[in-house]
Gaussian input, Z-matrix of N, CA and C with variables (Angstrom, degrees):
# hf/3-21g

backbone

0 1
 N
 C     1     B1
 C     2     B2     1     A1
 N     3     B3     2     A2     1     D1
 C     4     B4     3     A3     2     D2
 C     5     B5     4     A4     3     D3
 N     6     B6     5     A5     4     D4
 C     7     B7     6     A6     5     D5
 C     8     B8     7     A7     6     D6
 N     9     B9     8     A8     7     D7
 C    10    B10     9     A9     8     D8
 C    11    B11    10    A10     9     D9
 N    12    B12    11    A11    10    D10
 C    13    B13    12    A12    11    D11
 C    14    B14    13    A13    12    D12
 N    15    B15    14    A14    13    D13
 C    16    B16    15    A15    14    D14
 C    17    B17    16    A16    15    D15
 N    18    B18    17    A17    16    D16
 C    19    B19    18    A18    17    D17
 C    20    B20    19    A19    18    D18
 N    21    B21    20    A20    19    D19
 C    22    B22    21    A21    20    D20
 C    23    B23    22    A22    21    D21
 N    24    B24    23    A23    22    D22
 C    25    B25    24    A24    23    D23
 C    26    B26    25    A25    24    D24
 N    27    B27    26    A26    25    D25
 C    28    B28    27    A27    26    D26
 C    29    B29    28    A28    27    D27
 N    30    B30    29    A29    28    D28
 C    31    B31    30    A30    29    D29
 C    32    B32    31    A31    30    D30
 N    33    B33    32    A32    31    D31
 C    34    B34    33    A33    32    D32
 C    35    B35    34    A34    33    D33
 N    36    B36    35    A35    34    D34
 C    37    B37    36    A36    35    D35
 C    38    B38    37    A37    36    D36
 N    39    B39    38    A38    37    D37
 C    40    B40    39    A39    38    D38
 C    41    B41    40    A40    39    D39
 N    42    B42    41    A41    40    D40
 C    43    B43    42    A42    41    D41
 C    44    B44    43    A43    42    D42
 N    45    B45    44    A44    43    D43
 C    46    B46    45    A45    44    D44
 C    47    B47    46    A46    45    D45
 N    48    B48    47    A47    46    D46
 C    49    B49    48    A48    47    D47
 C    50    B50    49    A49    48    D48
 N    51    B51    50    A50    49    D49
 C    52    B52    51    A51    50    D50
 C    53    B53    52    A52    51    D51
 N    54    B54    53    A53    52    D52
 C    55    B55    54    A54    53    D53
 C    56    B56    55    A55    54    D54
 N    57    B57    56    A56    55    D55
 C    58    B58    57    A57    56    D56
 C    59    B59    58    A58    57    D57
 N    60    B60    59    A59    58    D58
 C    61    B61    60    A60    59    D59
 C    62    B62    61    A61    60    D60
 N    63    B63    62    A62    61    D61
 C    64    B64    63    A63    62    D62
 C    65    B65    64    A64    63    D63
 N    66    B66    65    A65    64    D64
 C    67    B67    66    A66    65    D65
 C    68    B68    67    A67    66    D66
 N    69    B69    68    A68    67    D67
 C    70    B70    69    A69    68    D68
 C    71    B71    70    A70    69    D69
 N    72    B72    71    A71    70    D70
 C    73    B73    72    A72    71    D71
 C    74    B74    73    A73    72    D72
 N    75    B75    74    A74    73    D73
 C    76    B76    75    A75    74    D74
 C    77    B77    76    A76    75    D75
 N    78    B78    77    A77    76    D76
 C    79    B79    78    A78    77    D77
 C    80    B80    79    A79    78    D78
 N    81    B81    80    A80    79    D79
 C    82    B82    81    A81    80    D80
 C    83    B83    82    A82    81    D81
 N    84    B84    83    A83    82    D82
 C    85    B85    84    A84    83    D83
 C    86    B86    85    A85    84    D84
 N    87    B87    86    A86    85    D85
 C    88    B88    87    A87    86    D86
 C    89    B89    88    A88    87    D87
 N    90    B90    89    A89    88    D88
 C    91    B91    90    A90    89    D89
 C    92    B92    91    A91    90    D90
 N    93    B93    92    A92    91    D91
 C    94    B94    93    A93    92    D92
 C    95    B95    94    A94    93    D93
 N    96    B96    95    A95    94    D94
 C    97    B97    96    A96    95    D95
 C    98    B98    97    A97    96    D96
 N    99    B99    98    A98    97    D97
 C   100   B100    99    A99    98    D98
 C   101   B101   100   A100    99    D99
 N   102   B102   101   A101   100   D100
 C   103   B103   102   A102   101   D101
 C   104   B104   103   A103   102   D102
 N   105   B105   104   A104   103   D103
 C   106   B106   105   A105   104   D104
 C   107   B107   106   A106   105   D105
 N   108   B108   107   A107   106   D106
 C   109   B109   108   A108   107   D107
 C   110   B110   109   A109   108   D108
 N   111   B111   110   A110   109   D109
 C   112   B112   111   A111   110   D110
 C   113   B113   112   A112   111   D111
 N   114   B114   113   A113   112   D112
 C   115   B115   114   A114   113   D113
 C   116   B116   115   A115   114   D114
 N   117   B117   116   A116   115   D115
 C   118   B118   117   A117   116   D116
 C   119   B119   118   A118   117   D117
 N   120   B120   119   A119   118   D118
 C   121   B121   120   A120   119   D119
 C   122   B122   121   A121   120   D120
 N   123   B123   122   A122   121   D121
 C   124   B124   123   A123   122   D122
 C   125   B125   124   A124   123   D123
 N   126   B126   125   A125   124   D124
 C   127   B127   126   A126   125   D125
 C   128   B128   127   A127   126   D126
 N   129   B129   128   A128   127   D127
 C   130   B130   129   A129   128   D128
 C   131   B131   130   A130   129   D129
 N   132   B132   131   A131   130   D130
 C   133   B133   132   A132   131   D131
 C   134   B134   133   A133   132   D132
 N   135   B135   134   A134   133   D133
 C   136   B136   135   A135   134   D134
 C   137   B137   136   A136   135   D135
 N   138   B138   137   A137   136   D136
 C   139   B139   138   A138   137   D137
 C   140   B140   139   A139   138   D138
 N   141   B141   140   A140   139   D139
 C   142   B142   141   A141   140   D140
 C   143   B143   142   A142   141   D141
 N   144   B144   143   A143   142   D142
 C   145   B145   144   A144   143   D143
 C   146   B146   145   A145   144   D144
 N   147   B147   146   A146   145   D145
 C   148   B148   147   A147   146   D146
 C   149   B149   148   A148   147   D147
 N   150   B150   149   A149   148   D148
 C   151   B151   150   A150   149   D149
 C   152   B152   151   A151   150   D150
 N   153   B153   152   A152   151   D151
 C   154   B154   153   A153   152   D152
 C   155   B155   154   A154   153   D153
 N   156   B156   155   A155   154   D154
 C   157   B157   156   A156   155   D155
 C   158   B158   157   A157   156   D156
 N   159   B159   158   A158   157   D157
 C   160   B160   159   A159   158   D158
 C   161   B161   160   A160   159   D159
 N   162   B162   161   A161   160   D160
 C   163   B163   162   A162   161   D161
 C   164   B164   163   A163   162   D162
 N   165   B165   164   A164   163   D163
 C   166   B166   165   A165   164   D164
 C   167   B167   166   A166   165   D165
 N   168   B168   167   A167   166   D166
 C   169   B169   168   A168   167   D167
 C   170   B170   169   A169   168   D168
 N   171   B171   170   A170   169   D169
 C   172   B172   171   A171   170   D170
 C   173   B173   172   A172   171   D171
 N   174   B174   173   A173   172   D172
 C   175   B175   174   A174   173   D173
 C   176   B176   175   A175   174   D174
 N   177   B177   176   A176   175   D175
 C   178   B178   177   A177   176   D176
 C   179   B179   178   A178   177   D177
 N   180   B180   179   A179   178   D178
 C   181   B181   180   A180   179   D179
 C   182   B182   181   A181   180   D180
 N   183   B183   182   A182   181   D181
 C   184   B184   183   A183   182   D182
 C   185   B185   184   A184   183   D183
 N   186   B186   185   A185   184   D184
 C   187   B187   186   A186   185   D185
 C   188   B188   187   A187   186   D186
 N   189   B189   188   A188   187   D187
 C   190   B190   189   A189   188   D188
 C   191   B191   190   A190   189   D189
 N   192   B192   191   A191   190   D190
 C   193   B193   192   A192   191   D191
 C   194   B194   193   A193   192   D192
 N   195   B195   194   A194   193   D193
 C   196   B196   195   A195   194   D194
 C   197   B197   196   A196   195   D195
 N   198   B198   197   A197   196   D196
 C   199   B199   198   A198   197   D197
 C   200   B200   199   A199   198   D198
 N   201   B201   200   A200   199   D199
 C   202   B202   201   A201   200   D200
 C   203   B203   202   A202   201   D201
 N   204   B204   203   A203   202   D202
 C   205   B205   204   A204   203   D203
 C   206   B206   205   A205   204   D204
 N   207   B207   206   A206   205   D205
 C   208   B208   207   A207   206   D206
 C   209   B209   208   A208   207   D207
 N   210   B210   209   A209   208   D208
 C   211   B211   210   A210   209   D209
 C   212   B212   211   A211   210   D210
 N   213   B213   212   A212   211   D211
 C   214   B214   213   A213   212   D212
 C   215   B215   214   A214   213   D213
 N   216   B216   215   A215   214   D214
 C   217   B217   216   A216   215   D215
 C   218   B218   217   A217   216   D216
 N   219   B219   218   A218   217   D217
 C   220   B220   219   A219   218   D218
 C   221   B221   220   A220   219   D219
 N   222   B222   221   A221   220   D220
 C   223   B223   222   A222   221   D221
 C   224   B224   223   A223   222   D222
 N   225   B225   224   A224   223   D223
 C   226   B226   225   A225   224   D224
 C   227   B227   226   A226   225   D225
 N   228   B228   227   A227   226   D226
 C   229   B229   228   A228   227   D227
 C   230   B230   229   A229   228   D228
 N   231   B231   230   A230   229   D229
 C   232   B232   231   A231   230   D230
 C   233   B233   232   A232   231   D231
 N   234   B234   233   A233   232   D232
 C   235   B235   234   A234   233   D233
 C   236   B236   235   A235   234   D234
 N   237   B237   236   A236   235   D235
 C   238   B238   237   A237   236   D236
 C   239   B239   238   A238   237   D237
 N   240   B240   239   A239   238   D238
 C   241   B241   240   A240   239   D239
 C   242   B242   241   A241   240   D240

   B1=1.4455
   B2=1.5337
   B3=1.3770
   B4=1.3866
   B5=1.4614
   B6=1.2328
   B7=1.6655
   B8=1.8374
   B9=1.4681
   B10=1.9845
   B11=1.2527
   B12=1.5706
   B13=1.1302
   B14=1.5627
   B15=1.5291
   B16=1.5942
   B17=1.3306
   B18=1.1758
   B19=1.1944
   B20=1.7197
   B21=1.0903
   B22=1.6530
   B23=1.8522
   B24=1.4997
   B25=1.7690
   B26=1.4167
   B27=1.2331
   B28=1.3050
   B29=1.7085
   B30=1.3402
   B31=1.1821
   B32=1.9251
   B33=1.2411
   B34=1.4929
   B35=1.6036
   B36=1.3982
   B37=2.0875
   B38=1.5710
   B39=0.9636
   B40=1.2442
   B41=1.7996
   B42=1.7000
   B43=0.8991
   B44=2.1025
   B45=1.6256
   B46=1.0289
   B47=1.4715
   B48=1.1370
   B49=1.5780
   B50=2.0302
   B51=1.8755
   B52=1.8031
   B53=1.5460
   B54=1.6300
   B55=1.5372
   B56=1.3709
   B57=1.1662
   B58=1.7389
   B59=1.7855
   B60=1.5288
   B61=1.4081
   B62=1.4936
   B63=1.1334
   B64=1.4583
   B65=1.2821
   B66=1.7023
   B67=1.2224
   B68=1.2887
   B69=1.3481
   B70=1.3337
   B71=2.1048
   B72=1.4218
   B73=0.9261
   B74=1.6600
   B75=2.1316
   B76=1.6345
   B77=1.6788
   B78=1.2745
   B79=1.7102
   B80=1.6805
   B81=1.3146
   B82=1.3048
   B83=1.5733
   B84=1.1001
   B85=1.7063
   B86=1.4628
   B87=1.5616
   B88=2.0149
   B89=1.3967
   B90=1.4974
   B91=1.2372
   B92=1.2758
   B93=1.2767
   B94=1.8361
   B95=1.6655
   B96=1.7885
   B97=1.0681
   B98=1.7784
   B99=1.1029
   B100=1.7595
   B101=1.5994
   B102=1.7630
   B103=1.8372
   B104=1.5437
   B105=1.2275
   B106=1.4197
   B107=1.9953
   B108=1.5440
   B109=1.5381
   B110=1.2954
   B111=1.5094
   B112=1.5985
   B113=1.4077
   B114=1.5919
   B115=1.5197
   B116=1.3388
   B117=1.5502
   B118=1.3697
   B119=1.8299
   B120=1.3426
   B121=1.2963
   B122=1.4583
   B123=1.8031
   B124=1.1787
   B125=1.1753
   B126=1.2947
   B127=1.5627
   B128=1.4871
   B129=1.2575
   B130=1.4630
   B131=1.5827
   B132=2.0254
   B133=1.5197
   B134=1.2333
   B135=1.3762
   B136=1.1614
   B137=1.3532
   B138=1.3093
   B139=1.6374
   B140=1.7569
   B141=1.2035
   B142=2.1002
   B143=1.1493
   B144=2.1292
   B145=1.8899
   B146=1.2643
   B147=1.3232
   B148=0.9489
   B149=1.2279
   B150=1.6759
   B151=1.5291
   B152=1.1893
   B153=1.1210
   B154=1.3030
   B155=1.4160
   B156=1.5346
   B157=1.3970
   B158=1.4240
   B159=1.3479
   B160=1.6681
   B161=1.4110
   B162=1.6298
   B163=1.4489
   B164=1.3998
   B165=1.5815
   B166=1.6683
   B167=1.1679
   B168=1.5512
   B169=1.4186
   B170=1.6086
   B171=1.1953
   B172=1.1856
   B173=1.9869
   B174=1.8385
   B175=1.3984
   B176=1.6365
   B177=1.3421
   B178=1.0345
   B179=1.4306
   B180=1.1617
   B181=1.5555
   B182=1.3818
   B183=1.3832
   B184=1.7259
   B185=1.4817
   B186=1.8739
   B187=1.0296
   B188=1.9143
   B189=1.8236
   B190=1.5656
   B191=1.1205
   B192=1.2991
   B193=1.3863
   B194=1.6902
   B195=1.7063
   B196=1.4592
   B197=1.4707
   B198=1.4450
   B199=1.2417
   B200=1.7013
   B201=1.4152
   B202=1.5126
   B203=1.7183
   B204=1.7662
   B205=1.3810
   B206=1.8543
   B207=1.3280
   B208=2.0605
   B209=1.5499
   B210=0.8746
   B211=1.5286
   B212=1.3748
   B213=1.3047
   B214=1.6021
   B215=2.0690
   B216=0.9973
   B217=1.2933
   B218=1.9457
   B219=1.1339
   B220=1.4733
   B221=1.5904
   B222=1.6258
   B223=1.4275
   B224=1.0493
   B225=1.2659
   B226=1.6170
   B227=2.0470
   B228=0.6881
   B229=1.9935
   B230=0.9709
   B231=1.3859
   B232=1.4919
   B233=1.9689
   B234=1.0368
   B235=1.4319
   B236=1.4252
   B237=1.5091
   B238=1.4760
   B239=1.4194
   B240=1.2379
   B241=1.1246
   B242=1.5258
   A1=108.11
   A2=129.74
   A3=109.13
   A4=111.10
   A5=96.86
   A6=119.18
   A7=120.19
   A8=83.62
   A9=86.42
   A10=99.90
   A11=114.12
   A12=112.18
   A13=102.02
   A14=117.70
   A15=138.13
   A16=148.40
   A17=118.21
   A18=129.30
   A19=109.55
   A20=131.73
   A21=133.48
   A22=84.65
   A23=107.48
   A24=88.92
   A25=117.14
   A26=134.37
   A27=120.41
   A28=105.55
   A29=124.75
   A30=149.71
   A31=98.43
   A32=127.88
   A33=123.17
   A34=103.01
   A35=108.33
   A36=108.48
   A37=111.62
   A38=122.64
   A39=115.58
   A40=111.93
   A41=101.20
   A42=135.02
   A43=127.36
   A44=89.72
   A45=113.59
   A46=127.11
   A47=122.51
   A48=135.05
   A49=81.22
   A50=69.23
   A51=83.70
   A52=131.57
   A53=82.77
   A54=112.69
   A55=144.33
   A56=136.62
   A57=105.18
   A58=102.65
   A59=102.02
   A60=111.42
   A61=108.24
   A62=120.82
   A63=123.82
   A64=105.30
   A65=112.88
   A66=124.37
   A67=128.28
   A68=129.10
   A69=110.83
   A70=104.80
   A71=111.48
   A72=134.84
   A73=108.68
   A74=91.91
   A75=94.86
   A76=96.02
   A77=93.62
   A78=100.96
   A79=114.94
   A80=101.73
   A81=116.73
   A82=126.13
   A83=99.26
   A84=118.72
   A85=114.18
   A86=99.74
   A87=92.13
   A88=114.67
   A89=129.19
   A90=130.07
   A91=98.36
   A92=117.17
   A93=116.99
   A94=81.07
   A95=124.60
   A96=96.50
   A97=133.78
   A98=101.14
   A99=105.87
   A100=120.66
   A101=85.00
   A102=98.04
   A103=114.98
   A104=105.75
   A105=104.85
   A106=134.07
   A107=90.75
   A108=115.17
   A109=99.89
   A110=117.22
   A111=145.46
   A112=119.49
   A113=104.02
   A114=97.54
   A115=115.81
   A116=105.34
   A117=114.38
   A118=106.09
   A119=127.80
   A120=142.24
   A121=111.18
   A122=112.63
   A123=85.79
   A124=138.35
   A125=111.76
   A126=145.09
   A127=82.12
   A128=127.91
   A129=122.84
   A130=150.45
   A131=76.78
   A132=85.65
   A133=118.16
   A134=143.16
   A135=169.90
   A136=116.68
   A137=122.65
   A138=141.14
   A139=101.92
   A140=102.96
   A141=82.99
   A142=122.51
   A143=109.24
   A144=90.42
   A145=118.95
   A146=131.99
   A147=137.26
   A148=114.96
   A149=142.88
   A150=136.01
   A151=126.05
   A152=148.03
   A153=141.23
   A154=122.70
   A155=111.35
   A156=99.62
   A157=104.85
   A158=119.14
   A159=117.29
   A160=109.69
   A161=120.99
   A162=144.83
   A163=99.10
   A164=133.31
   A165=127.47
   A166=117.42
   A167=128.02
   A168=116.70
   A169=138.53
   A170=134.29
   A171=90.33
   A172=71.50
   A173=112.02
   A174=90.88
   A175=103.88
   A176=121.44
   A177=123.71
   A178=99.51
   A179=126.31
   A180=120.41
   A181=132.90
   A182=119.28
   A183=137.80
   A184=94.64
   A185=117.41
   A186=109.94
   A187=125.89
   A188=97.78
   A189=91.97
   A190=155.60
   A191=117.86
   A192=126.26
   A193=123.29
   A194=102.24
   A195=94.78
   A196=105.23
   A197=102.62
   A198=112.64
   A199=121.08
   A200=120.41
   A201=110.37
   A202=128.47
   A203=91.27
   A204=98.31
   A205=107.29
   A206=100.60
   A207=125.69
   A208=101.09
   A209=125.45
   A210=163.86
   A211=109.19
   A212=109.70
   A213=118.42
   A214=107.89
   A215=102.65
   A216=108.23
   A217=117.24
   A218=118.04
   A219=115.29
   A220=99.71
   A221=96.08
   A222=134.80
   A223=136.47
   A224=117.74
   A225=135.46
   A226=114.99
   A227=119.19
   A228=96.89
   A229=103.79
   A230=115.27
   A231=125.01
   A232=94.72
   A233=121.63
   A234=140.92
   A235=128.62
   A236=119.36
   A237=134.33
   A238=114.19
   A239=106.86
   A240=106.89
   A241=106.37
   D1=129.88
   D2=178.91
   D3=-78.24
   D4=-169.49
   D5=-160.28
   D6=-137.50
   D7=115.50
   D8=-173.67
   D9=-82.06
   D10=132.86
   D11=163.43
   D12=-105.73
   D13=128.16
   D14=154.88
   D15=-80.74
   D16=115.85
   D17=-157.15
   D18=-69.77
   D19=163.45
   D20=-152.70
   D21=-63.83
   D22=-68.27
   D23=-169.58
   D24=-60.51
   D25=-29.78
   D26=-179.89
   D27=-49.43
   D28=-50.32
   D29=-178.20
   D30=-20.94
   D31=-43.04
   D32=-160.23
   D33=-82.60
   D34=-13.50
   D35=165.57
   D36=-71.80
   D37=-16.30
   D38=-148.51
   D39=-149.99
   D40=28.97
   D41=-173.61
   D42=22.27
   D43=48.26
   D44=-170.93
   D45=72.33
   D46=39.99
   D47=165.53
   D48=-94.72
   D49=134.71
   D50=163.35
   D51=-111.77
   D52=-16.57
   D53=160.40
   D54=-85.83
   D55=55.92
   D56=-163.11
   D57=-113.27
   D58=166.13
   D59=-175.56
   D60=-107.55
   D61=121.26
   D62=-163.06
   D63=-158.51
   D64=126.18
   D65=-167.19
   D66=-78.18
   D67=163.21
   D68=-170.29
   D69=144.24
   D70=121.61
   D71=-141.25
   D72=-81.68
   D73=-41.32
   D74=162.56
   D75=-136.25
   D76=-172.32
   D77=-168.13
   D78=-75.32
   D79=-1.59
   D80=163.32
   D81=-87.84
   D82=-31.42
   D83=164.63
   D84=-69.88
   D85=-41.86
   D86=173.00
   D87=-85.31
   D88=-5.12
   D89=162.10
   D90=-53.76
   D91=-73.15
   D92=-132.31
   D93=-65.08
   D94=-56.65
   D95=-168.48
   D96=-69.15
   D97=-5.39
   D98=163.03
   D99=-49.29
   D100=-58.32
   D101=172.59
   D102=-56.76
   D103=-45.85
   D104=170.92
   D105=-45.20
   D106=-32.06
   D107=-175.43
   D108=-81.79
   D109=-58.38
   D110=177.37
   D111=-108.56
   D112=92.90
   D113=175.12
   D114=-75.37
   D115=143.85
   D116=177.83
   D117=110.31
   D118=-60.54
   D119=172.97
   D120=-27.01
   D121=-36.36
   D122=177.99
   D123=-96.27
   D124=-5.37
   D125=177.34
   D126=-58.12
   D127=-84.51
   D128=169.09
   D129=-6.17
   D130=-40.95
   D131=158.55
   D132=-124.67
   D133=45.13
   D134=113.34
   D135=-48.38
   D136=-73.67
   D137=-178.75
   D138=-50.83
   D139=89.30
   D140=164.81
   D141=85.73
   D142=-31.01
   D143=-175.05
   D144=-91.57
   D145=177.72
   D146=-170.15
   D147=-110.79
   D148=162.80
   D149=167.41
   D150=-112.69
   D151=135.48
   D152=160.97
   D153=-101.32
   D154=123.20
   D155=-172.58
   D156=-145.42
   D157=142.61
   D158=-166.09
   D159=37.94
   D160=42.00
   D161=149.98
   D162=76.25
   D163=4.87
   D164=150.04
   D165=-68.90
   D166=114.61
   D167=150.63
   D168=-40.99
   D169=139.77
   D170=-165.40
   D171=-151.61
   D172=147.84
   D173=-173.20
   D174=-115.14
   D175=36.55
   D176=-165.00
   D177=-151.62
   D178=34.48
   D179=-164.23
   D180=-74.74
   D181=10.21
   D182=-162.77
   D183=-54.63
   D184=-64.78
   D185=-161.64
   D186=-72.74
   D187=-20.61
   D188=158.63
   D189=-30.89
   D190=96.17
   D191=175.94
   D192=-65.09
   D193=125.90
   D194=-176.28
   D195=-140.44
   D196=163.35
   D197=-167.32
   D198=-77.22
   D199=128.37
   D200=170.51
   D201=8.93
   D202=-67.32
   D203=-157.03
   D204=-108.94
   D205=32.22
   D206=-179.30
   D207=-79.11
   D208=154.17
   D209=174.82
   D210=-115.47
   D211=96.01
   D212=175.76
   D213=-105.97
   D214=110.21
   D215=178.95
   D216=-89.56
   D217=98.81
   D218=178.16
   D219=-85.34
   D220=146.98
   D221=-165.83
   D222=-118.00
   D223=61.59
   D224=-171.91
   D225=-5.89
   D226=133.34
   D227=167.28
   D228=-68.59
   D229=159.82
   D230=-167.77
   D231=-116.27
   D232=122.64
   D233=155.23
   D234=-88.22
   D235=131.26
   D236=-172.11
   D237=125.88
   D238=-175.60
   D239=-147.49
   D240=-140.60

C-alpha cells in the first residue's frame, strides 16, 4: 500500500502521524482518501502543496499514478522572502 509522507503542518489532522499508509491508485486518489480519514488535510494538500513521487517533484500531482508499494512525500509551500 503506499505511504504519505507529511510534512510538520499537515501533521495537526492526523494527530501527528507523519506517516500513514493509505490506498489509492494516483496521488489524487490518496488525497480524497486522506481527507476522508482527516477532514480538512486534504484541502491542505490541494491548496499550494507539492508531491514527490519516485523522487520528482511534481506541483500538480492529482493525476499521478503510483505504484502500491511508492512513497509519496507532500510538500508544504514554502513562504518568505
Amino acid at each position: 500500500m503506499p505511504r504519505a509522507h507529511l510534512m510538520t503542518p499537515h501533521r495537526r489532522f492526523t494527530g501527528g502521524e507523519g506517516v500513514i499508509e493509505v490506498d489509492g491508485a494516483t496521488v489524487g486518489a490518496m488525497i480524497a482518501e486522506l481527507d476522508r480519514r482527516f477532514p480538512g488535510l486534504g484541502e491542505m494538500l490541494t491548496k499550494g502543496a507539492s508531491a514527490a513521487v519516485d523522487g520528482l517533484i511534481h506541483a500538480e500531482p492529482e493525476y499521478l499514478a503510483v505504484d502500491p508499494d511508492a512513497d509519496v512525500y507532500f510538500v508544504a509551500p514554502l513562504t518568505g522572502g
